[in-house]
DRENDRENZA-740071 format. One record per residue (C-alpha): residue in three letters; chain; x, y, z. Coordinates in Angstrom, 1 decimal. Layout:
<atoms>
<atom><milum>ALA</milum><guvex>A</guvex><px>X</px><py>Y</py><pz>Z</pz></atom>
...
</atoms>
This chain:
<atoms>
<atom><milum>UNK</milum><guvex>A</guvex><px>-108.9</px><py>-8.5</py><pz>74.2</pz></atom>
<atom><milum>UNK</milum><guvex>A</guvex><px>-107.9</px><py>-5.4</py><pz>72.6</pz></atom>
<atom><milum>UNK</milum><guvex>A</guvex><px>-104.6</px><py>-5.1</py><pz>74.2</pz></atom>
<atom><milum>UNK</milum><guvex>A</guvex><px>-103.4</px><py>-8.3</py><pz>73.3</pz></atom>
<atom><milum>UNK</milum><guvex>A</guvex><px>-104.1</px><py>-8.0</py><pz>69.3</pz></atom>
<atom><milum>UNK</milum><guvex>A</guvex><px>-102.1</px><py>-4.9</py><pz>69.1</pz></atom>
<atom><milum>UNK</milum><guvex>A</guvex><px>-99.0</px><py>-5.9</py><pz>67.2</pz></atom>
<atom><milum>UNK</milum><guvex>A</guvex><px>-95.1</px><py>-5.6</py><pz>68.4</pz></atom>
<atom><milum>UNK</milum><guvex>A</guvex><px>-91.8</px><py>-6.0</py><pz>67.5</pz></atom>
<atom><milum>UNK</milum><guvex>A</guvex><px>-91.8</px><py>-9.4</py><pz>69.0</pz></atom>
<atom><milum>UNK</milum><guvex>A</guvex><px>-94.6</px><py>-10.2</py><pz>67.1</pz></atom>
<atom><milum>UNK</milum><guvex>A</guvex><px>-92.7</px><py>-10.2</py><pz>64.1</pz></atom>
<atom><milum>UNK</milum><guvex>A</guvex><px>-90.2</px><py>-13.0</py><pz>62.2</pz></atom>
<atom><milum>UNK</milum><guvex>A</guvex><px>-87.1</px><py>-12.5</py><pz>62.8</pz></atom>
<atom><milum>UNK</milum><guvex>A</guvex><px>-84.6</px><py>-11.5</py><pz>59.7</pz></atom>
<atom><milum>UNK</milum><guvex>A</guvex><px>-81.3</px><py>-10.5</py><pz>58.1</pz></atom>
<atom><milum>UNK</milum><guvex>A</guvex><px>-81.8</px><py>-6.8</py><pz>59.2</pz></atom>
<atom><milum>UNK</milum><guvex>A</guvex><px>-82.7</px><py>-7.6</py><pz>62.9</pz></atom>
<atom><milum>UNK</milum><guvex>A</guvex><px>-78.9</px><py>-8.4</py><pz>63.3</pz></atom>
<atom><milum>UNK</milum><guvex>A</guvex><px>-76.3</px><py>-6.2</py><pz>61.8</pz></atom>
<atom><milum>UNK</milum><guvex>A</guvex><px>-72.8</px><py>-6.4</py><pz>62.0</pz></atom>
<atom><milum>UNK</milum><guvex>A</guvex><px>-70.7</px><py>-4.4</py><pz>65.0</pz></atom>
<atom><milum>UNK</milum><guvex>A</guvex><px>-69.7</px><py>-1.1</py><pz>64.3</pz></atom>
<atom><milum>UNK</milum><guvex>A</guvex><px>-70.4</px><py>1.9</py><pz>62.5</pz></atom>
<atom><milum>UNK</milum><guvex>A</guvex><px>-72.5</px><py>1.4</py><pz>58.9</pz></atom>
<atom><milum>UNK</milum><guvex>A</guvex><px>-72.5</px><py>4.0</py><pz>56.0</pz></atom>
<atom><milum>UNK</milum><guvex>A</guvex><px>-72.0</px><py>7.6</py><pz>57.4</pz></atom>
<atom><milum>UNK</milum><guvex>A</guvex><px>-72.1</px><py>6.3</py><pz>60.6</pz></atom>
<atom><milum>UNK</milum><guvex>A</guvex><px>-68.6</px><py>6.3</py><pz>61.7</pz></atom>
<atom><milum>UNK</milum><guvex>A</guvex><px>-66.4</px><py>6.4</py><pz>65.1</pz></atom>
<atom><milum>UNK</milum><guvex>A</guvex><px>-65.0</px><py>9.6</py><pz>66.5</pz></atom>
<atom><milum>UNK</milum><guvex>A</guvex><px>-61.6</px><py>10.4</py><pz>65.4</pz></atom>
<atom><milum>UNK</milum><guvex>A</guvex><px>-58.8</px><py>11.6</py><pz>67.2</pz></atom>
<atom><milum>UNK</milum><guvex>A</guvex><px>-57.7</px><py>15.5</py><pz>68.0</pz></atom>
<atom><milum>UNK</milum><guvex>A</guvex><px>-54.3</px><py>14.8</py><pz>66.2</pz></atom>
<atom><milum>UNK</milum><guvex>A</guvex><px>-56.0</px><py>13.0</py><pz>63.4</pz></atom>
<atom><milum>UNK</milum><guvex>A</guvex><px>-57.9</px><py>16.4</py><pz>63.1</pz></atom>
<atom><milum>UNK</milum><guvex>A</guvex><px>-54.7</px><py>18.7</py><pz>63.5</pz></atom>
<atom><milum>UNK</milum><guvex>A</guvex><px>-52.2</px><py>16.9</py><pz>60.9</pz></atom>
<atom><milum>UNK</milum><guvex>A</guvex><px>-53.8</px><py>19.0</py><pz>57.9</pz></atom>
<atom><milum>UNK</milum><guvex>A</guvex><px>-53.0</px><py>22.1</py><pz>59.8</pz></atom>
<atom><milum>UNK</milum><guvex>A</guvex><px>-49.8</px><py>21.5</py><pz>60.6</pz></atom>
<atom><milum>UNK</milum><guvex>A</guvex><px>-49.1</px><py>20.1</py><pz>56.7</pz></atom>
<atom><milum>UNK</milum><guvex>A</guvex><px>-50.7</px><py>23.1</py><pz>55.7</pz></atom>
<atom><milum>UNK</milum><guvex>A</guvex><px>-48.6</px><py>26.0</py><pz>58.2</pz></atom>
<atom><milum>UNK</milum><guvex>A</guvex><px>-44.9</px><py>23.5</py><pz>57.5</pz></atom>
<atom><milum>UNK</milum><guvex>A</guvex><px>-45.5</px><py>24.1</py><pz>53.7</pz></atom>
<atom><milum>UNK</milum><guvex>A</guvex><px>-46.3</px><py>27.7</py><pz>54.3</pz></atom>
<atom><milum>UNK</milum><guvex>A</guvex><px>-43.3</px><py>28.0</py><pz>56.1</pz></atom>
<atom><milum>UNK</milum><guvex>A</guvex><px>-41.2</px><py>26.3</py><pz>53.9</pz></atom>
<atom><milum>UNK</milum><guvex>A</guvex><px>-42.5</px><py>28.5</py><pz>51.0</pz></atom>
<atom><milum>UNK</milum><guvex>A</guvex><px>-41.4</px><py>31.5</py><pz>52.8</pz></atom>
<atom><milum>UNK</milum><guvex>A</guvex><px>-38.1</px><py>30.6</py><pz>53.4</pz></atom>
<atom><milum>UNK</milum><guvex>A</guvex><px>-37.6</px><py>29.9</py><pz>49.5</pz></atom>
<atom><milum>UNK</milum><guvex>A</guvex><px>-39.2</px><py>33.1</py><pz>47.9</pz></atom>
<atom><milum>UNK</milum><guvex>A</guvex><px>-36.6</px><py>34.8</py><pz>50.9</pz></atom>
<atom><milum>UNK</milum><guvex>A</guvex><px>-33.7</px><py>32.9</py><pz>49.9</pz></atom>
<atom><milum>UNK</milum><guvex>A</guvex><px>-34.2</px><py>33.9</py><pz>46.1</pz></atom>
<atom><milum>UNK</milum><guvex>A</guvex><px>-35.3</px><py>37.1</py><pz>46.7</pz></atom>
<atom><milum>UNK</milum><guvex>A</guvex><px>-32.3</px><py>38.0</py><pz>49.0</pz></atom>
<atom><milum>UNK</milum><guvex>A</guvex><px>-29.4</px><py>36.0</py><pz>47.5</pz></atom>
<atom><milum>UNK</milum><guvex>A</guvex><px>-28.7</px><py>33.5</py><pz>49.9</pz></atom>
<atom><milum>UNK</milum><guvex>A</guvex><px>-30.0</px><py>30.5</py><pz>48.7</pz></atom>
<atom><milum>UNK</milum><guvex>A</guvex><px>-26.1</px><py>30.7</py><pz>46.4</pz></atom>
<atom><milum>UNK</milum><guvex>A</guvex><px>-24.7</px><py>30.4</py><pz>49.8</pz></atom>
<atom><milum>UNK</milum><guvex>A</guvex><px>-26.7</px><py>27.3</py><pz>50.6</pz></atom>
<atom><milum>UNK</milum><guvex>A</guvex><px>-24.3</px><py>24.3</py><pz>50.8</pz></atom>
<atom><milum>UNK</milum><guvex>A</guvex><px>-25.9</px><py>21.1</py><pz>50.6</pz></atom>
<atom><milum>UNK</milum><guvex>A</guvex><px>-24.6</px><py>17.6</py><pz>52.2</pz></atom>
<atom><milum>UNK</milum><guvex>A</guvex><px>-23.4</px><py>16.6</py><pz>49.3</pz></atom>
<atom><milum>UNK</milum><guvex>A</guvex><px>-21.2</px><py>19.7</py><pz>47.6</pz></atom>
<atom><milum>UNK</milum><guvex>A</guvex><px>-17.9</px><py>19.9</py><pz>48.4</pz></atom>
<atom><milum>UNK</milum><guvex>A</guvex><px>-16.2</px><py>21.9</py><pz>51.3</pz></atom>
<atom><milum>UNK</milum><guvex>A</guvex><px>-13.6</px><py>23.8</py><pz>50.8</pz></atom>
<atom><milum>UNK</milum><guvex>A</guvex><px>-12.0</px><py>24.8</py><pz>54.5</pz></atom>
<atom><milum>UNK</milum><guvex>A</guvex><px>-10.4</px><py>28.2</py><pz>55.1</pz></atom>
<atom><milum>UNK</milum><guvex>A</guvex><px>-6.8</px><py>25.9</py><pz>55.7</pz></atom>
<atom><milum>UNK</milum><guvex>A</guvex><px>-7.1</px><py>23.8</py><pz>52.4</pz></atom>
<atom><milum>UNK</milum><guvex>A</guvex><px>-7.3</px><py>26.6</py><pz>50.4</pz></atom>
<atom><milum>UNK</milum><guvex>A</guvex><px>-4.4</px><py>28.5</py><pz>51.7</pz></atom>
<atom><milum>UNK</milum><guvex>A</guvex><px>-2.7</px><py>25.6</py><pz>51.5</pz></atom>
<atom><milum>UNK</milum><guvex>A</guvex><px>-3.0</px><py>25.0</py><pz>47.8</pz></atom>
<atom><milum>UNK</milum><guvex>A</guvex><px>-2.7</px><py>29.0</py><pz>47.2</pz></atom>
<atom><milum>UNK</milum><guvex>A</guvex><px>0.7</px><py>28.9</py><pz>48.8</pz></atom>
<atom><milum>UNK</milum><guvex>A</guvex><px>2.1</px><py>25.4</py><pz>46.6</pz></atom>
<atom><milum>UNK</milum><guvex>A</guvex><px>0.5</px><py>27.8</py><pz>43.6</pz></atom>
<atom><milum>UNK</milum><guvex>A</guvex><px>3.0</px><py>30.3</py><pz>45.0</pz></atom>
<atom><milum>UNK</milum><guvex>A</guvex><px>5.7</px><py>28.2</py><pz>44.9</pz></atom>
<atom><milum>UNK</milum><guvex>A</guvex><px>5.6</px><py>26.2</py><pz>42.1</pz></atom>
<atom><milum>UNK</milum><guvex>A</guvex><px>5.2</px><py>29.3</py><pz>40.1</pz></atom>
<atom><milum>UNK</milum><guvex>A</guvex><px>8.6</px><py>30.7</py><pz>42.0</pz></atom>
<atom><milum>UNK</milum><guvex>A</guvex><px>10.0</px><py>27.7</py><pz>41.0</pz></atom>
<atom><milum>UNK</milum><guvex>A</guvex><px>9.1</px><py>27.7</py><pz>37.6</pz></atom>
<atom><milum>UNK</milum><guvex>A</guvex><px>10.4</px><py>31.2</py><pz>37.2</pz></atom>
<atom><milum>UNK</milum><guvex>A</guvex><px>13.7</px><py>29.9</py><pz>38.9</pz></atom>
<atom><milum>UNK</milum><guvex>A</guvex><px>14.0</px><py>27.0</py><pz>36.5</pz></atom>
<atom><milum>UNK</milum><guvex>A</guvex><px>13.8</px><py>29.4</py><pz>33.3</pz></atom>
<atom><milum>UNK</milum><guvex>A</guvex><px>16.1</px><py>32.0</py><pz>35.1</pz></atom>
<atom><milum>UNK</milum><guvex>A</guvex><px>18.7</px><py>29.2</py><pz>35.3</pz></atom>
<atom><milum>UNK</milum><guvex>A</guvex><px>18.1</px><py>27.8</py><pz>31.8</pz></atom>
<atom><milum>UNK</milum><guvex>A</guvex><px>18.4</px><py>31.0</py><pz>30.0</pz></atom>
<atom><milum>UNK</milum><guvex>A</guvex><px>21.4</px><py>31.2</py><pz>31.9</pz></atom>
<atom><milum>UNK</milum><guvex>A</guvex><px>22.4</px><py>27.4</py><pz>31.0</pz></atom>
<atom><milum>UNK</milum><guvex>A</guvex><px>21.3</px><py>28.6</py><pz>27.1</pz></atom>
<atom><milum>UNK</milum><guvex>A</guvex><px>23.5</px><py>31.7</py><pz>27.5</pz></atom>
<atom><milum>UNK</milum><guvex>A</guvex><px>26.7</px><py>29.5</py><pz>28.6</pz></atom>
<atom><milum>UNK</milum><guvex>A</guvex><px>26.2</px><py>26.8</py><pz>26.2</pz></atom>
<atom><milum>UNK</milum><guvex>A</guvex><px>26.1</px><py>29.7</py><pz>23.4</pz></atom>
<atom><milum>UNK</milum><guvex>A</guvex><px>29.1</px><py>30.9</py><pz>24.5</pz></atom>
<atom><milum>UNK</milum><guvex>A</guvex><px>31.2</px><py>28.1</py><pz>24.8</pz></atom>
<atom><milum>UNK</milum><guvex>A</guvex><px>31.2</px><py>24.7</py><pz>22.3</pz></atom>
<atom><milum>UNK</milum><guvex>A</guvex><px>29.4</px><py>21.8</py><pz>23.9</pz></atom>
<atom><milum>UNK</milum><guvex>A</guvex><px>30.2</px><py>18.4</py><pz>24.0</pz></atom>
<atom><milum>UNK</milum><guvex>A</guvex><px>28.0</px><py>17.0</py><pz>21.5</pz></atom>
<atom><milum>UNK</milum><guvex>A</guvex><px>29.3</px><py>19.7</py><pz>19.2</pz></atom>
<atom><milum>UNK</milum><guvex>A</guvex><px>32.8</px><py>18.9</py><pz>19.4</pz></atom>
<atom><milum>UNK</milum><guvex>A</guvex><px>31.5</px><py>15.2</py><pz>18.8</pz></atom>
<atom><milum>UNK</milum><guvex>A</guvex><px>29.6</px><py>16.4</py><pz>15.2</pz></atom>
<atom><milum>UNK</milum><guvex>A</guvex><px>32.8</px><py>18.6</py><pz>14.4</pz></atom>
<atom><milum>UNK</milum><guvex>A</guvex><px>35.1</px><py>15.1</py><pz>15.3</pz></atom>
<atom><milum>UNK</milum><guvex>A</guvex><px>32.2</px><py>13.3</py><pz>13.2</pz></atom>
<atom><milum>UNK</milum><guvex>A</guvex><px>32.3</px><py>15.5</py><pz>10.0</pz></atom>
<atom><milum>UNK</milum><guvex>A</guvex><px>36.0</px><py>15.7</py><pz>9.8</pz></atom>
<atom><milum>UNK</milum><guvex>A</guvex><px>36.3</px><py>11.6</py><pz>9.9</pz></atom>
<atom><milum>UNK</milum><guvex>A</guvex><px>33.9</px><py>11.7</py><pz>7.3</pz></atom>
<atom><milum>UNK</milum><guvex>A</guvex><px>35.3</px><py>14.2</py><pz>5.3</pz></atom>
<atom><milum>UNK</milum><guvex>A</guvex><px>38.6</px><py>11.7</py><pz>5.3</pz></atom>
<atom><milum>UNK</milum><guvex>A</guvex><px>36.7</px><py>8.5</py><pz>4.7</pz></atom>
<atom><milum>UNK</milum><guvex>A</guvex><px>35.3</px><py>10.1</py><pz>1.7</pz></atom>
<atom><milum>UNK</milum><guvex>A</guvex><px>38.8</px><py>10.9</py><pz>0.4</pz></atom>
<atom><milum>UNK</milum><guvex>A</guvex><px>40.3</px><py>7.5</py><pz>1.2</pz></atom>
<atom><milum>UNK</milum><guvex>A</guvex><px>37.0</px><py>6.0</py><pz>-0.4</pz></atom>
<atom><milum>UNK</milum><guvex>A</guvex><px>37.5</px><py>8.3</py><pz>-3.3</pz></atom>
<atom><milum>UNK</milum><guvex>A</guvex><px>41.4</px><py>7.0</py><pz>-3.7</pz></atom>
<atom><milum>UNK</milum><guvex>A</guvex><px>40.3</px><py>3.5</py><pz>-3.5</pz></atom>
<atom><milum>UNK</milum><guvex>A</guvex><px>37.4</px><py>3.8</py><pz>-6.0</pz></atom>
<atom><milum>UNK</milum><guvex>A</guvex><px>39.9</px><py>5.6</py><pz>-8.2</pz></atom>
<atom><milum>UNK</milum><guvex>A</guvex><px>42.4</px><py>3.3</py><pz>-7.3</pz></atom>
<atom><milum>UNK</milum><guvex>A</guvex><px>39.7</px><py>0.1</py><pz>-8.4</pz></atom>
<atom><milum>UNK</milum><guvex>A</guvex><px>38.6</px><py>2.0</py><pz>-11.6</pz></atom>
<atom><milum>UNK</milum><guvex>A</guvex><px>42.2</px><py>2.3</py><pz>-12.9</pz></atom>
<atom><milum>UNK</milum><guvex>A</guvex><px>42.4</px><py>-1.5</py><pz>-11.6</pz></atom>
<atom><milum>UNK</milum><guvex>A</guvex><px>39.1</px><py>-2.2</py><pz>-13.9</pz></atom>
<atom><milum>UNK</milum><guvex>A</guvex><px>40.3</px><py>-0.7</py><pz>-16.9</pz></atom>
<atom><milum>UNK</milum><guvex>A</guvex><px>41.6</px><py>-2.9</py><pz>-19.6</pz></atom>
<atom><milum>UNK</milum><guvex>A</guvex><px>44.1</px><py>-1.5</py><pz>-21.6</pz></atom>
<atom><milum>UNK</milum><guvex>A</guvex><px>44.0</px><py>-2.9</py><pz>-25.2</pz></atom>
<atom><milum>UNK</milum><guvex>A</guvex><px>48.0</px><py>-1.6</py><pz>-25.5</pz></atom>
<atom><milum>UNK</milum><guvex>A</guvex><px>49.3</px><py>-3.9</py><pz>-22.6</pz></atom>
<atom><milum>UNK</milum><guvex>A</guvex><px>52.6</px><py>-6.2</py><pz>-23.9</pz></atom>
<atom><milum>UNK</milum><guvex>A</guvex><px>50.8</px><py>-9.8</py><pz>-23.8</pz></atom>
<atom><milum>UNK</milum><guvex>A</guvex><px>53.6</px><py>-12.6</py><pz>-24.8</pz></atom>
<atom><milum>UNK</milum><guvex>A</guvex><px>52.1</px><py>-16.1</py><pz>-26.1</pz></atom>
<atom><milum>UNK</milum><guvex>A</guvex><px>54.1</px><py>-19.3</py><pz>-25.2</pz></atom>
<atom><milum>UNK</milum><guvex>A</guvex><px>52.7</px><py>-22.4</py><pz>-26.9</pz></atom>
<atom><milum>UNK</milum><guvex>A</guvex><px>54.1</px><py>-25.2</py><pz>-24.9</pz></atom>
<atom><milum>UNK</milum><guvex>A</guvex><px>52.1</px><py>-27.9</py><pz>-27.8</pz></atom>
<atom><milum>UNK</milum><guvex>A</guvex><px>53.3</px><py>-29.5</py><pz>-30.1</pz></atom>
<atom><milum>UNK</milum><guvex>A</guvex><px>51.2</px><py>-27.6</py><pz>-32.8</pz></atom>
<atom><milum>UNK</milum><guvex>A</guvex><px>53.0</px><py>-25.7</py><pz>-35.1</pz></atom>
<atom><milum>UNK</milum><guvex>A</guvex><px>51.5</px><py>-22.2</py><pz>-35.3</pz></atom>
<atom><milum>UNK</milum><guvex>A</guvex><px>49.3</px><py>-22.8</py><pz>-32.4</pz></atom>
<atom><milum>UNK</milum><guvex>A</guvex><px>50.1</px><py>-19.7</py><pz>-30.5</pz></atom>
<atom><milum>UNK</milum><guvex>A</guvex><px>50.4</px><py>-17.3</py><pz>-33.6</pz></atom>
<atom><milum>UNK</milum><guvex>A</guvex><px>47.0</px><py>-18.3</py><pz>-34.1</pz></atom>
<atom><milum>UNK</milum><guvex>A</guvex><px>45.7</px><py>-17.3</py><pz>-30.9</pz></atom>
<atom><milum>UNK</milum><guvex>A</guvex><px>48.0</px><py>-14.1</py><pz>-31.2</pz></atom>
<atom><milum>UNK</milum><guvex>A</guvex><px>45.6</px><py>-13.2</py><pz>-34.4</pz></atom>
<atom><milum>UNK</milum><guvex>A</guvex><px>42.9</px><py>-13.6</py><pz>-32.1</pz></atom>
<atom><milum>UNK</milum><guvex>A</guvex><px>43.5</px><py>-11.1</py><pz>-29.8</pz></atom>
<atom><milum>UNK</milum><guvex>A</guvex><px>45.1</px><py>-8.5</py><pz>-32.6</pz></atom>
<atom><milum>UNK</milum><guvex>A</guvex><px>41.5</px><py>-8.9</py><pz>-33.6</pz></atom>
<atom><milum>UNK</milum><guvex>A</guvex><px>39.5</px><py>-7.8</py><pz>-30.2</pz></atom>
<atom><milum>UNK</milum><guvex>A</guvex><px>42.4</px><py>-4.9</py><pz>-30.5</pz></atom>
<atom><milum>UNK</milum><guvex>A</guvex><px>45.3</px><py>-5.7</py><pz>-28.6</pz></atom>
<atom><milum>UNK</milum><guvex>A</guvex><px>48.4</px><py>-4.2</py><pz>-30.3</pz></atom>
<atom><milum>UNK</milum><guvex>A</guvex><px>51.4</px><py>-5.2</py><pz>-28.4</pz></atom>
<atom><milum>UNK</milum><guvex>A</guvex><px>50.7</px><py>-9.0</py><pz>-28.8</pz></atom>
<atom><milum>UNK</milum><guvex>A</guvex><px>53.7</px><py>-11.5</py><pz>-30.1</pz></atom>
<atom><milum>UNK</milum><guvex>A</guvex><px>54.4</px><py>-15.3</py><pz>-30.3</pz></atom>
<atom><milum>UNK</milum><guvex>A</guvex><px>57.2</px><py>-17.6</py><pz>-28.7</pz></atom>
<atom><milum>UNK</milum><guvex>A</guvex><px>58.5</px><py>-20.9</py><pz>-27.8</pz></atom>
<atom><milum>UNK</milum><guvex>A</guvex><px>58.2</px><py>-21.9</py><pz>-24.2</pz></atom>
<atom><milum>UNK</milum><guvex>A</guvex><px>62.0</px><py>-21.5</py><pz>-21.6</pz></atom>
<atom><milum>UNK</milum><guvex>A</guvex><px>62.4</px><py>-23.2</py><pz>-18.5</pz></atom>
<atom><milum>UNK</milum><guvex>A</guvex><px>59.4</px><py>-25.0</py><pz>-16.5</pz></atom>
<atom><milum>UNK</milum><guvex>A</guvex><px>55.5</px><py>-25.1</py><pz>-18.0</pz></atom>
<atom><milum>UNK</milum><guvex>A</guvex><px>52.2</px><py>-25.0</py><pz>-15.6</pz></atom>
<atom><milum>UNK</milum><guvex>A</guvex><px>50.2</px><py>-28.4</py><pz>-15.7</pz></atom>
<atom><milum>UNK</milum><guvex>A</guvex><px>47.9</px><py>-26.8</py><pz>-17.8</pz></atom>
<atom><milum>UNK</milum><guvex>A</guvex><px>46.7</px><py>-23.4</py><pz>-19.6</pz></atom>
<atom><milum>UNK</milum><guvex>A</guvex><px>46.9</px><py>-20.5</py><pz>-17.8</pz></atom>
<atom><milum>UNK</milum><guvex>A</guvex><px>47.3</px><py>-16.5</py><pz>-18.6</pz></atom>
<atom><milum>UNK</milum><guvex>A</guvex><px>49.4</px><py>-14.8</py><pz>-15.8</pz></atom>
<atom><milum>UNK</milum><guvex>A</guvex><px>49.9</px><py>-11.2</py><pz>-14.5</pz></atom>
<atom><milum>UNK</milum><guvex>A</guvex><px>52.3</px><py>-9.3</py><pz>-13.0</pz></atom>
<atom><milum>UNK</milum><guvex>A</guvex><px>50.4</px><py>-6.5</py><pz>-11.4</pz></atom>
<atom><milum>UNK</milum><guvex>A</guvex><px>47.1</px><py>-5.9</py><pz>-10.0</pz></atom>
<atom><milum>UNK</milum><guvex>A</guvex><px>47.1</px><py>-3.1</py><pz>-12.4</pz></atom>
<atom><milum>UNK</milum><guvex>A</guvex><px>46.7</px><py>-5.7</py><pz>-15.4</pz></atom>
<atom><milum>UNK</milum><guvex>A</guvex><px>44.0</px><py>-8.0</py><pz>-13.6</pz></atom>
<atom><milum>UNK</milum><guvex>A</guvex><px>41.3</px><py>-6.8</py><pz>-15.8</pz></atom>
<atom><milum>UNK</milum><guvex>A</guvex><px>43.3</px><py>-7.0</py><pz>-18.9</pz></atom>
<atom><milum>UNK</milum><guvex>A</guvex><px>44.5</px><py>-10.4</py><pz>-18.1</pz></atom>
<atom><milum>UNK</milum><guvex>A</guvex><px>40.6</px><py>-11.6</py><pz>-17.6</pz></atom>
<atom><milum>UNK</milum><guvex>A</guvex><px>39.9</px><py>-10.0</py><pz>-20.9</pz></atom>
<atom><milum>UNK</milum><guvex>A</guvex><px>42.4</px><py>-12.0</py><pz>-22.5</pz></atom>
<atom><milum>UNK</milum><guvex>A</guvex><px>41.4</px><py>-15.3</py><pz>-20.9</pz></atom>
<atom><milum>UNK</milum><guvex>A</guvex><px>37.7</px><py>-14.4</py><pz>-21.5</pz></atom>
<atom><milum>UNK</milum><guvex>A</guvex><px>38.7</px><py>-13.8</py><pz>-25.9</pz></atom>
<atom><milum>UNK</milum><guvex>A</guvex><px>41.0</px><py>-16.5</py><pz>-25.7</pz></atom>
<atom><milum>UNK</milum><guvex>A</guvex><px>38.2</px><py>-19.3</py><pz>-23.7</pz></atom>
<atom><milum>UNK</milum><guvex>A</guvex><px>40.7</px><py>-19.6</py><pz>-20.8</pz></atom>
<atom><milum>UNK</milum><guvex>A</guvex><px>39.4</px><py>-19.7</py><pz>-17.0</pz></atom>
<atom><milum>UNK</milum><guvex>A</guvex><px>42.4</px><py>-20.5</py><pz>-15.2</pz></atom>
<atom><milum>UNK</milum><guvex>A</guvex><px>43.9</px><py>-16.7</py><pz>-15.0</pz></atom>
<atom><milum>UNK</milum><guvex>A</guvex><px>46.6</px><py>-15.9</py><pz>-12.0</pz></atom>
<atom><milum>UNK</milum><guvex>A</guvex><px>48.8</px><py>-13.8</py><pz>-10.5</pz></atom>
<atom><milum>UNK</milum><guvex>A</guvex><px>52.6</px><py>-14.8</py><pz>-11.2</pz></atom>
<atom><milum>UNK</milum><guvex>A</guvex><px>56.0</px><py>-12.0</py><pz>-10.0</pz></atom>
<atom><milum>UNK</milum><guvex>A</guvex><px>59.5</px><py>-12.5</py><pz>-12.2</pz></atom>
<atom><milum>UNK</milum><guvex>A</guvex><px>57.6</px><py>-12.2</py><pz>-15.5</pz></atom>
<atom><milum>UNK</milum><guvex>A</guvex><px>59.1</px><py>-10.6</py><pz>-18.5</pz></atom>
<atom><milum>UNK</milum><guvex>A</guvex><px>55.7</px><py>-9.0</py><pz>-19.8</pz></atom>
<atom><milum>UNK</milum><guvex>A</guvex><px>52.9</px><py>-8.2</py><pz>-17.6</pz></atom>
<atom><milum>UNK</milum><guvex>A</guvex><px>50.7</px><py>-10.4</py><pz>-19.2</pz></atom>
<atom><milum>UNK</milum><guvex>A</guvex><px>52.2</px><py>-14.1</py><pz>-20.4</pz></atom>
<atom><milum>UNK</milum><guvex>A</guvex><px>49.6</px><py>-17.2</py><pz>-22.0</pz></atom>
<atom><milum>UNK</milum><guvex>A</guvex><px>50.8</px><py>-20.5</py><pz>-21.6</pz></atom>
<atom><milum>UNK</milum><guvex>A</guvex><px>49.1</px><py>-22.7</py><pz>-24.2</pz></atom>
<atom><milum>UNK</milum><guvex>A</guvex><px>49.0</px><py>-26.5</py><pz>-23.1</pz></atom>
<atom><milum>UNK</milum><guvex>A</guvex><px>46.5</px><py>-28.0</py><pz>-25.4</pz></atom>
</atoms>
């Protein structure tokens, strides 16, 4: 009777704790694996290693000889290559002056083209100047009105006195060889003051202008150089 009230673990109500999940709990966990276990010594002796070769290459120099993927290579054939265009580009160069200080020398010694050309160039100049010089000289004497010209007045009216009148006129701007007279032979159509020469163009305008004539023109066979025809 004794025996059977003794209590056991089947006597008890089952609960949450009677069934836990598979697996290791907590600090209970599965074995791990031997290479699990030797990576942090391997880390640990690559690093060291690596270390090593870095205070060496620093120490001794030859990490400046280190060439890394992505520098620049510079092969034993390029170079010699490009030092021997150097070579001759500067033998060329020295070639090139050689035969211009040559070139320089010649063209010293002898006249060039384009000098002749500027010689050519100055001397026509030098004569345009002169013929511009005679022809301003020429159109200045041309310009020039000279009060002492002969001018002969013809009144061709029939008002009496008419052309002394106008004779007064231009005794008063100055003119001193000026005189009056009846017209001979054939009359323009209307007033007019003719010249002979181109010399007496200016004086001629400068007796129509103190006279109030426009028509003024260029006539050969006259008697003075300078001849108004008065028709009204």
């Amino acid at each position: 009777m004794a025996k059977q009230d003794k209590e056991t673990y089947d006597s008890y109500e089952k609960d949450v704790y009677d069934n836990p999940p598979a697996g290791p709990m907590g600090v209970h966990r599965g074995a791990r694996s031997a290479a699990s276990r030797a990576m942090p010594y391997v880390i640990v002796i690559i690093v060291a290693l690596l270390a090593g070769l870095l205070f060496w290459g620093v120490y001794s120099g030859e990490i400046n000889n280190l060439k890394m993927p992505w520098s620049s290579q510079e092969s034993p054939t390029t170079s010699s290559a490009e030092k021997s265009k150097s070579g001759e580009s500067k033998s060329k160069s020295q070639s090139d002056s050689a035969s211009g200080n040559k070139a320089d020398a010649s063209n010293a010694d002898s006249p060039t083209d384009s000098q002749q050309n500027d010689q050519n160039a100055d001397q026509n100049a030098g004569q345009n100047a002169g013929q511009n010089a005679e022809q301003t000289d020429n159109a200045t004497a041309q310009q020039v009105v000279n009060t002492g010209t002969e001018v002969r007045v013809v009144n061709a009216t029939n008002i009496t006195g008419y052309a002394q009148s106008k004779v007064d006129v231009l005794a008063q701007a100055g003119y001193t060889s000026v005189s009056a007279s009846n017209p001979t032979g054939n009359v323009p159509s209307q007033t007019v003051v003719w010249y002979q020469n181109e010399t007496d163009k200016a004086t001629a305008e400068n007796v129509a202008q103190t006279l109030g004539i426009s028509n003024v023109q260029q006539s050969d066979g006259l008697v003075t150089p300078i001849v108004v025809v008065l028709l009204d």
